[in-house]
C-alpha positions as CSV (number, residue, x, y, z in Angstrom):
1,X,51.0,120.8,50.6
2,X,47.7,119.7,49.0
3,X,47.4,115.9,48.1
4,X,44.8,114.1,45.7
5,X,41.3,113.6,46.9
6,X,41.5,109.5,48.4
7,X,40.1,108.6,45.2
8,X,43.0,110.4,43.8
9,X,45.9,108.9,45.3
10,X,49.0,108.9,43.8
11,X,50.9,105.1,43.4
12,X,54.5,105.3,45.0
13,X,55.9,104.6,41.8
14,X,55.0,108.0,40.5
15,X,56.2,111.3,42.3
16,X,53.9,114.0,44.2
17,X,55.1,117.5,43.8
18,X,59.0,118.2,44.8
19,X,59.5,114.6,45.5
20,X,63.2,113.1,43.2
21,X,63.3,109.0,42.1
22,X,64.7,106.8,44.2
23,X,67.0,103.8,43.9
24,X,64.2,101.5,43.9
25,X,61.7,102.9,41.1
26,X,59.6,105.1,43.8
27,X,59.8,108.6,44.8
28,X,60.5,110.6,47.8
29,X,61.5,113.8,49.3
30,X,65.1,115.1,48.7
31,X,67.1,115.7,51.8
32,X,68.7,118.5,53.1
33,X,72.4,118.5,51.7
34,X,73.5,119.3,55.5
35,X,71.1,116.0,56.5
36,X,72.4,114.4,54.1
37,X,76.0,114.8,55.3
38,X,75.2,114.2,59.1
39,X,73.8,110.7,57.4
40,X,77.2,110.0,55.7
41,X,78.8,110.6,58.9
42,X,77.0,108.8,61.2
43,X,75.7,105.5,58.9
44,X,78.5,105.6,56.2
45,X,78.2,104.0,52.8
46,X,80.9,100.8,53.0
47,X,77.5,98.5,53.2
48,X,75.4,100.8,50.3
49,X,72.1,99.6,49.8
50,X,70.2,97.3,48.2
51,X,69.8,99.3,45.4
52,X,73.4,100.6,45.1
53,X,76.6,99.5,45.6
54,X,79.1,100.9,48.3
55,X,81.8,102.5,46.1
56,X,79.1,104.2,44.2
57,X,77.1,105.3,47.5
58,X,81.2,106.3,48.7
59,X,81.6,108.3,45.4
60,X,78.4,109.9,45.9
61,X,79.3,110.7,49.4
62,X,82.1,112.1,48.3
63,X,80.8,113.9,46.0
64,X,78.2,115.8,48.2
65,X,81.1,116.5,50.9
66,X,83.3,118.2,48.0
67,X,80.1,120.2,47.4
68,X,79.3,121.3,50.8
69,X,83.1,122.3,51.2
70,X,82.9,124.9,48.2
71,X,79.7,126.5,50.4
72,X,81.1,126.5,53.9
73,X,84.0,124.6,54.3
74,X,84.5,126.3,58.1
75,X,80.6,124.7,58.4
76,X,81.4,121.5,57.0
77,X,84.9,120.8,59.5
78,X,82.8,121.6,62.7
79,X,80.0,118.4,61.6
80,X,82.9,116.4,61.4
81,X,84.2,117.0,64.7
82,X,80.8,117.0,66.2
83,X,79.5,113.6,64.9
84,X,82.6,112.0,65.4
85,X,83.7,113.2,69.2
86,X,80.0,112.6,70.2
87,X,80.5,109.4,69.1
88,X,77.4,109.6,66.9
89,X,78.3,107.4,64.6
90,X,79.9,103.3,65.4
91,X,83.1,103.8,63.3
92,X,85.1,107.2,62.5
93,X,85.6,105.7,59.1
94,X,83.7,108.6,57.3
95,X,84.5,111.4,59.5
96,X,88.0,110.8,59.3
97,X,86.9,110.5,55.1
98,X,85.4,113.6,54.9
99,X,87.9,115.6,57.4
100,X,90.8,114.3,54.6
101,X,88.3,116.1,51.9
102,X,88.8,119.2,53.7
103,X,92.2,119.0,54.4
104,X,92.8,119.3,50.2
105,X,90.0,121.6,49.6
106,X,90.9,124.9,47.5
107,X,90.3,127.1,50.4
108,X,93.1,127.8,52.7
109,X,91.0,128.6,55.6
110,X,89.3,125.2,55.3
111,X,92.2,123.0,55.0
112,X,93.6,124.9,58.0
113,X,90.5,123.9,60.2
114,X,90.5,120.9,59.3
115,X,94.0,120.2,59.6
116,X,93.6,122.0,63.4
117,X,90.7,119.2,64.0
118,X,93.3,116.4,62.8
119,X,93.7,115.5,66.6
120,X,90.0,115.9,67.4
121,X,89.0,113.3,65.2
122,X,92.3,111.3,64.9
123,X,92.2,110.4,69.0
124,X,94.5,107.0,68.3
125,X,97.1,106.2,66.2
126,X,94.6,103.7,64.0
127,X,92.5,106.8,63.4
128,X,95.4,108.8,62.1
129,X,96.8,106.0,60.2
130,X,93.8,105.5,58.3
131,X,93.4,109.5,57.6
132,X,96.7,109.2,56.2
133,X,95.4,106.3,53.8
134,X,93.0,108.9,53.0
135,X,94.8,112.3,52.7
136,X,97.6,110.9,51.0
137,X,96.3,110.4,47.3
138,X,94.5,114.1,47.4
139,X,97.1,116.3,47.9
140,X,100.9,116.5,48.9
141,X,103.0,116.8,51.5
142,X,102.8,120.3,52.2
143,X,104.5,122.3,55.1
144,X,101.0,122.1,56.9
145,X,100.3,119.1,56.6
146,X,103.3,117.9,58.3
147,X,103.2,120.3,60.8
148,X,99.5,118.9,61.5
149,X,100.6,115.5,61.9
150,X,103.9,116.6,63.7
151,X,101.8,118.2,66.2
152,X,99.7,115.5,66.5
153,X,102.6,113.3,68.1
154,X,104.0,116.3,70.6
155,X,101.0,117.7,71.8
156,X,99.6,114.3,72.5
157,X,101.0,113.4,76.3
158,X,103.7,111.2,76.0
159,X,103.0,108.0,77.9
160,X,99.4,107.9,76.0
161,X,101.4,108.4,72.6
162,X,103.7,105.2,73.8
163,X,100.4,102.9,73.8
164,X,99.9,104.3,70.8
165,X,103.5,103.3,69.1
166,X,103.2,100.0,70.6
167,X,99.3,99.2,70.1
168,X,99.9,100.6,66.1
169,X,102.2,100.0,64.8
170,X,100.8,100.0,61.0
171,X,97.1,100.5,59.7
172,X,96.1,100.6,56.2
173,X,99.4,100.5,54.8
174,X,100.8,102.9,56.8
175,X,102.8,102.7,59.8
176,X,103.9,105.0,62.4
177,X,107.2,105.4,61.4
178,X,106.3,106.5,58.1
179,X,104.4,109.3,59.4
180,X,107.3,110.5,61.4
181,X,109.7,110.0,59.1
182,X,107.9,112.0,56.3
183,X,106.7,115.1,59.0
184,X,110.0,115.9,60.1
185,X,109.1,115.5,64.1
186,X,111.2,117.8,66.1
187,X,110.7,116.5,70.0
188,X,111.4,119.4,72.6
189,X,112.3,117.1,75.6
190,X,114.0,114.1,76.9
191,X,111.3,111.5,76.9
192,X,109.6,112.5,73.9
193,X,113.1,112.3,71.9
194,X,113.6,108.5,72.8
195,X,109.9,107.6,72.2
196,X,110.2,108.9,68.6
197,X,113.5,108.1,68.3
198,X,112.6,104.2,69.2
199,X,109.6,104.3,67.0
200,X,111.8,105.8,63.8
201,X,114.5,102.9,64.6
202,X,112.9,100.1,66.6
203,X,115.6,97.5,65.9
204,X,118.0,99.7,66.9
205,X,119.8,98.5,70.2
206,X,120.6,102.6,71.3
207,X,117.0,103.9,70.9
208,X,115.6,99.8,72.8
209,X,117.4,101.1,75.6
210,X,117.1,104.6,75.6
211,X,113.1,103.6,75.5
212,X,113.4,101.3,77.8
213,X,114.7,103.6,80.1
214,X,111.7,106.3,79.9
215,X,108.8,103.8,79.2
216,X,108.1,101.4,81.4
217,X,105.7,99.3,78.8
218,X,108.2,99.5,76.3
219,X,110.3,97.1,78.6
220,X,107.1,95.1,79.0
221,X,106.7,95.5,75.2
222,X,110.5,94.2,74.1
223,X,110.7,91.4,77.3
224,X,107.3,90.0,75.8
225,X,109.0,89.7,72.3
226,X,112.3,87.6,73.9
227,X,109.8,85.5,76.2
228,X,110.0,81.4,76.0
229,X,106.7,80.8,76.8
230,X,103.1,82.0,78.1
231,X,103.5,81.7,81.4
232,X,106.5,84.3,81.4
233,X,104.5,86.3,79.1
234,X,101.4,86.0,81.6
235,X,103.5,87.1,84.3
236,X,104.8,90.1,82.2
237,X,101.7,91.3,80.7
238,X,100.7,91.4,84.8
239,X,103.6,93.2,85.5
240,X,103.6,96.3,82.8
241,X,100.2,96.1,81.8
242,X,100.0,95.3,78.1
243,X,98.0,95.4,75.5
244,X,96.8,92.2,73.4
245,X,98.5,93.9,70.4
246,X,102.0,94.1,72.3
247,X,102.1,90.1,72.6
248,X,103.4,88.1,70.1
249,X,100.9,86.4,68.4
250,X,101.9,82.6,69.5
251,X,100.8,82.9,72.8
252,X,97.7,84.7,71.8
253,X,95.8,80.6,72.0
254,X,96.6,80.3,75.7
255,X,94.4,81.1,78.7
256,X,96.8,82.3,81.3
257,X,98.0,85.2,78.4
258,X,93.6,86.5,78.2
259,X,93.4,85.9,81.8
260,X,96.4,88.3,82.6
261,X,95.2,90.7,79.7
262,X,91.5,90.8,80.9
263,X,92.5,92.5,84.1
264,X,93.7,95.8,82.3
265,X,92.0,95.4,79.0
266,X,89.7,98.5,77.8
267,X,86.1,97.9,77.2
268,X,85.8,97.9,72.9
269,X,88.8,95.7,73.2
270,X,86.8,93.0,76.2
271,X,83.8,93.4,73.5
272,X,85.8,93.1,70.5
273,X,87.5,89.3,71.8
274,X,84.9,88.4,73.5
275,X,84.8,85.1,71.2
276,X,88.7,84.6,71.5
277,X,88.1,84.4,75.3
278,X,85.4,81.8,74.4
279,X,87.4,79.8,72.4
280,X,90.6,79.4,74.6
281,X,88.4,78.6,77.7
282,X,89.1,81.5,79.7
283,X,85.2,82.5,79.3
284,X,82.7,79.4,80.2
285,X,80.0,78.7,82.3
286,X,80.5,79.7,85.3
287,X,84.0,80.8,85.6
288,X,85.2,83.7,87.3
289,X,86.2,85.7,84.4
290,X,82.6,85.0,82.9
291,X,81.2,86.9,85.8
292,X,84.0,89.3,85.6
293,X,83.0,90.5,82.1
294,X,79.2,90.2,82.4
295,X,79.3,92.6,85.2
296,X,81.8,95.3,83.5
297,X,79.0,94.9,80.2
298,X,76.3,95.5,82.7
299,X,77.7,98.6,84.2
300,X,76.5,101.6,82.6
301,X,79.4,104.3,83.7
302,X,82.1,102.5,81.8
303,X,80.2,101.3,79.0
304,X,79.8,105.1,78.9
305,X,83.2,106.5,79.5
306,X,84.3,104.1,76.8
307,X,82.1,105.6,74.7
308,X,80.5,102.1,73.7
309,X,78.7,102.4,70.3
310,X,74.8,100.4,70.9
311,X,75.7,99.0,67.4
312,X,78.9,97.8,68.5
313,X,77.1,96.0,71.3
314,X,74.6,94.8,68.8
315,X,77.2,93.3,66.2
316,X,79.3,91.8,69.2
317,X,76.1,89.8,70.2
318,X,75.1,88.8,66.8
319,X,78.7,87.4,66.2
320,X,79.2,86.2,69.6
321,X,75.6,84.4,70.2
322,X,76.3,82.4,66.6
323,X,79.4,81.0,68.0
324,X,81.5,81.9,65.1
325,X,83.1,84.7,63.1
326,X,81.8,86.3,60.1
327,X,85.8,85.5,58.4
328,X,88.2,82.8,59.1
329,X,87.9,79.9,61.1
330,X,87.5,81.5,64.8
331,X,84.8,78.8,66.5
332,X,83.3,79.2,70.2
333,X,80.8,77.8,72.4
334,X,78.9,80.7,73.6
335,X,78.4,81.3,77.6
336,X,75.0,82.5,78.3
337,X,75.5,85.4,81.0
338,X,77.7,86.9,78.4
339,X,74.6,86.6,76.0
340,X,72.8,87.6,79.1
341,X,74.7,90.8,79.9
342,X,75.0,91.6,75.8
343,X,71.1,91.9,75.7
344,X,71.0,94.3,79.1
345,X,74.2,96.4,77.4
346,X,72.3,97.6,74.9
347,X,69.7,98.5,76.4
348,X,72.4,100.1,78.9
349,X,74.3,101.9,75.9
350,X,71.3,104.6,75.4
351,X,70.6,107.5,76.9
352,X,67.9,106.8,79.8
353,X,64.8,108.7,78.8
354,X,61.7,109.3,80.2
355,X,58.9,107.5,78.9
356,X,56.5,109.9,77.0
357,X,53.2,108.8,77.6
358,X,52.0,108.5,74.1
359,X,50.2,105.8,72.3
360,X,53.4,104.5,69.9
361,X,53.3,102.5,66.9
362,X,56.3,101.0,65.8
363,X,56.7,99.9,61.9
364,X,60.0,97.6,61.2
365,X,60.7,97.2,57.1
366,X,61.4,93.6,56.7
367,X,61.3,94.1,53.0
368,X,63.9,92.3,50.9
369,X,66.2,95.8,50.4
370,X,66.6,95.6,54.6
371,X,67.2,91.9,55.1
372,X,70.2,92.3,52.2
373,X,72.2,95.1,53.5
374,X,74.9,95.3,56.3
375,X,74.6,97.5,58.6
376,X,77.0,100.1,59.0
377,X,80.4,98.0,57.6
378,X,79.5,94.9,59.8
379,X,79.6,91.4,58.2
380,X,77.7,89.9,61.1
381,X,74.9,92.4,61.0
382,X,71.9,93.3,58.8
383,X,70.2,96.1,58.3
384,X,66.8,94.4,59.4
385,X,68.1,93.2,62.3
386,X,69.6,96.6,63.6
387,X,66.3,98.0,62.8
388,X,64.1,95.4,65.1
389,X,66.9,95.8,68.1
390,X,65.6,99.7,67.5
391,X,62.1,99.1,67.5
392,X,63.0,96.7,71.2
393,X,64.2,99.6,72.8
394,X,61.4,101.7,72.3
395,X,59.0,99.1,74.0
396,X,61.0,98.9,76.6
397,X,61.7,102.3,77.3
398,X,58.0,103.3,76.2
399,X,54.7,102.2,78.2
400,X,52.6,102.5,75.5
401,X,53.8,100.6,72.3
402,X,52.4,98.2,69.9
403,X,54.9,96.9,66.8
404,X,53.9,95.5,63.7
405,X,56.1,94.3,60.7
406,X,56.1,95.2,57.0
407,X,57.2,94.8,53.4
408,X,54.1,94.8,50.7
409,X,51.6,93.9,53.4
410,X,51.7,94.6,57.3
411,X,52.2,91.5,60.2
412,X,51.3,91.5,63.5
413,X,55.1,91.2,65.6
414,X,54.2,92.3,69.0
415,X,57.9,93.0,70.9
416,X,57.6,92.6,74.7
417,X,60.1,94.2,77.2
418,X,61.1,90.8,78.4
419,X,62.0,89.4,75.3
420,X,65.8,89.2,74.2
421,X,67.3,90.8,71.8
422,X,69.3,87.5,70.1
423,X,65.0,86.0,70.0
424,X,63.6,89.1,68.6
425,X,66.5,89.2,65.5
426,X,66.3,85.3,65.4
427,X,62.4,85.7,64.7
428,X,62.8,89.1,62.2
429,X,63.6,87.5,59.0
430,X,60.4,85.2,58.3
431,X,59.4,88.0,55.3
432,X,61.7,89.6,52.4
433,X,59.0,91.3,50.0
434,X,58.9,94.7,48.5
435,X,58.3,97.9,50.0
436,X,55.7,100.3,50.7
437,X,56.1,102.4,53.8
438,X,52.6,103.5,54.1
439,X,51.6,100.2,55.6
440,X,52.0,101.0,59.0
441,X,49.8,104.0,59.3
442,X,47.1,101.8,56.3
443,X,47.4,99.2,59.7
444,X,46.4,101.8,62.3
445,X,43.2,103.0,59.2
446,X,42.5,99.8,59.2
447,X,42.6,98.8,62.7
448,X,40.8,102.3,63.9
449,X,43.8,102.2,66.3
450,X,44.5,106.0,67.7
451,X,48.4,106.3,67.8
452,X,50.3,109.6,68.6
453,X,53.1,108.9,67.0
454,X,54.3,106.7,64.5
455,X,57.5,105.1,64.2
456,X,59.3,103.7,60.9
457,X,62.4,102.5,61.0
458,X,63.4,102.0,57.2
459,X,66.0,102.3,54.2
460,X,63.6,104.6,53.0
461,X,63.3,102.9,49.4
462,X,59.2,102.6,49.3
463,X,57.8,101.7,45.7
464,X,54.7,99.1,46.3
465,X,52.2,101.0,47.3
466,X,49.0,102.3,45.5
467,X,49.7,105.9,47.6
468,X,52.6,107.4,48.9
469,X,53.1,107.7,53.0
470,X,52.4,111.1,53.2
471,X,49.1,110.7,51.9
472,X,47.7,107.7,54.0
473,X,49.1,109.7,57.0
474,X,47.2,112.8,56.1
475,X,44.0,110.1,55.6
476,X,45.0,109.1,59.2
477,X,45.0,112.8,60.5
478,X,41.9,113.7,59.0
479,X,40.1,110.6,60.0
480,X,41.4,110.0,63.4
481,X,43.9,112.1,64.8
482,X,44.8,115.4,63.3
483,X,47.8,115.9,66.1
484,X,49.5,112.3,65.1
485,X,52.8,112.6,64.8
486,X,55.6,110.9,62.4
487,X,59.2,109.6,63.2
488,X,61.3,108.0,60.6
489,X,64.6,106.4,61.7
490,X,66.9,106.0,58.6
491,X,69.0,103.0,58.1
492,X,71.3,103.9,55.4
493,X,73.0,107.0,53.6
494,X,70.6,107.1,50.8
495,X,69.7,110.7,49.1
496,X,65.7,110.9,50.2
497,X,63.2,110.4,53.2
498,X,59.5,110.0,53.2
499,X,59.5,112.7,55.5
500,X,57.8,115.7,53.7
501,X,60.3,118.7,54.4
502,X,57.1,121.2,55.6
503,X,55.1,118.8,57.9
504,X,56.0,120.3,61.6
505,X,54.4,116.7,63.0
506,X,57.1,114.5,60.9
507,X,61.0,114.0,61.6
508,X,63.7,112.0,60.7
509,X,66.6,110.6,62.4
510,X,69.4,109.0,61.0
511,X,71.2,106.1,62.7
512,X,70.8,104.1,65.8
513,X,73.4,106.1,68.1
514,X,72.8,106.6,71.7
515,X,70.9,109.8,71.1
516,X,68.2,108.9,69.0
517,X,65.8,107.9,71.9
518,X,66.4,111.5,73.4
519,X,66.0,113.3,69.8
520,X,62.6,111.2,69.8
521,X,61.3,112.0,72.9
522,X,61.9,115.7,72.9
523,X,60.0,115.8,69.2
524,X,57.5,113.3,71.0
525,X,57.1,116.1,73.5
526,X,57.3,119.4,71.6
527,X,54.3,121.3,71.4
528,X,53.2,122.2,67.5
């Protein structure tokens, strides 16, 4: 593509050739419709943007899914199951969305791959609870579907399927007995019988017993209900290994109960209360279960196997380091190894890459549209703030790195590898202007600093500048590196990118999933 002359230059807030309006009053490219869905299912839209709210940025979503179903439904079904078992995405909110789009679409053959995927991207009973939220208002209760969720309890093994009746119970307004009860389950054996046959009629003293009898943690699950107090409940939890969600909730405040359910208790789940644990003692300076959990968060095989999300690490020390929770009255004093070991799991969360040798210059939007979004769902997390734990990893997995700052001028915000995640974010929010995204490459003009590649992490929603991005960078190239390359990390699930579609040395990434510092470094690496 051929750009006005630099005298020429086009203001952001009118459009170059193929480039669509933005939410902002700017322009950029249109995305791919297939980019555009990988977006929706890794980011999601139940934070929007700045510019748009999230049941319109859900509805248009939507929207686009329906679309891409109607093209190549078959197509559409394998992206869901991709993003969501490579656990690209933090939450399987959207992918479990979209798979319930495809379950009602018009074609048969797509609604019966998706409904084959059900157990793919439903892996727990939450997940196919919330589907079920989803499914439910777009079509009816069709001999497939129930066979699709009847399959989904028998073919599941049968002790996992017990944590899964006792852990959930009901999601979304749906329980697990409804699901049954409306598929028409028909167990072939023994133990599956009394498992469904408890969960159908769980007051019932027959199928209690019968349980009982099969499934060792549904004793542990019905003695914890009749215990008289938290040391008997310790002791039990101990004994059958229970979950947190199979003890009754008034001996959730004691320490002896998290002490006892710390020894078994999965990874999310050690995150996900790490506050709790806090508040009820059980974590503090120095204490043996501190050390406990800041080496399990510091140990990169089972942060792996659990398939820990680096945003989920990121929101648990965000909400852990401020000593509160986002909603209700939850109050801590936070331990500093578990700070500590919070910083060093996210680094831990990526995939280990090896440093690329080239001159990198990082750009961070700190414009106003980034500091007032939530990032990905989570109340206790910006956009912004997502975006400069980003722009920390690539120092510290990059030798050569210099970061700056930007909204409608640049700053100079130098990220060391030593520094700490909960400083870096702490520091981040000092600027809140508007946008132009062609500061950071106007900083290395400026400068007469030789980068090879250029990384932006943004929202994407540039409208400030006297010239559009793509033009300073082609100024940059012809000035002082023709080979310099651009990288764009998107933030949110927004239409456009400033990424122009034809330019072999740009490429945009959506998300901040464990694989976006390999997706870098292989374009970093590739030869145009």
């Amino acid at each position: 593509m051929i750009f006005p002359s630099k005298k020429g230059k086009t203001p952001q807030n009118q459009p170059l050739p193929e480039q669509i309006a933005n939410q902002a009053g700017g322009f950029y490219y249109a995305l791919d419709d297939w980019i555009r869905l990988d977006r929706f299912l890794i980011l999601g839209s139940d934070s929007g943007t700045y510019y748009v709210a999230p049941k319109q940025l859900t509805k248009d979503n939507a929207q686009l899914v329906v679309q891409l179903l109607k093209t190549d439904g078959i197509r559409v079904v394998e992206r869901i199951v991709e993003m969501s078992s490579k656990g690209r995405a933090p939450k399987n909110d959207s992918a479990l969305f979209a798979l319930a789009l495809a379950a009602a679409a018009d074609d048969v053959k797509t609604r019966q791959a998706a409904l084959a995927a059900l157990p793919k991207v439903a892996r727990t009973g939450a997940h196919l609870l919330m589907f079920i939220s989803f499914v439910h208002p777009l079509r009816g209760w069709g001999r497939s579907l129930r066979k699709a969720f009847a399959n989904w309890f028998l073919d599941m093994p049968v002790e996992n399927l017990s944590l899964q009746s006792v852990k959930y119970r009901q999601r979304d307004g749906w329980s697990l007995r409804d699901t049954l009860r409306l598929s028409h389950v028909r167990p072939t054996e023994e133990k599956q019988t009394a498992l469904i046959d408890w969960i159908v009629h769980p007051e019932n003293p027959a199928a209690i017993a019968k349980a009982q009898e099969n499934f060792r943690l549904i004793t542990g699950f019905q003695k914890a209900k009749e215990a008289i107090n938290a040391d008997v409940v310790a002791e039990i939890i101990r004994e059958y290994s229970l979950p947190r969600e199979a003890v009754p909730n008034q001996h959730l405040n004691d320490a002896k109960v998290w002490d006892a359910l710390l020894v078994d208790m999965p990874m999310t789940a050690m995150i996900r209360n790490l506050g709790k644990m806090s508040q009820v003692d059980l974590l503090k300076p120095f204490s043996h279960a501190a050390t406990y959990v800041a080496k399990r968060l510091q140990d990169q095989e089972q942060l792996k196997k659990a398939r820990i999300h680096p945003i989920q690490l990121l929101i648990a020390l965000r909400t852990y380091a401020q000593g509160r929770g986002e909603l209700g009255s939850l109050a801590w004093t936070p331990v500093t190894a578990i700070i500590a070991a919070l910083n060093e799991a996210f680094d831990l969360a990526f995939k280990q890459v090896e440093p690329s040798g080239k001159r990198i210059l990082v750009g961070i939007d700190v414009s106003g549209s980034m500091q007032h979004v939530r990032c990905l769902g989570s109340s206790a997390l910006q956009a912004i703030e997502a975006a400069s734990a980003m722009a920390a990893l690539f120092v510290r997995t990059e030798k050569q790195v210099h970061s700056i700052t930007f909204d409608t001028q640049y700053y100079e915000f130098p990220i060391t590898a030593s520094q700490r995640l909960d400083d870096i974010i702490a520091r981040i929010k000092q600027w809140g202007g508007g946008t132009d995204i062609s500061l950071p490459v106007k900083y290395a003009l400026d400068k007469k600093v030789v980068v090879d590649v250029f990384v932006i992490i943004t929202d994407s929603e540039t409208w400030a500048g006297r010239e559009h991005p793509v033009q300073t960078l082609q100024e940059y190239r012809q000035r002082i590196n023709p080979k310099a390359k651009l990288v764009v990390l998107a933030t949110t699930a927004n239409a456009g990118s400033i990424v122009e579609p034809n330019d072999p040395l740009s490429f945009g990434v959506a998300g901040f999933d464990a694989n976006v510092p390999e997706l870098v470094s292989d374009f970093i690496r590739q030869t145009v």
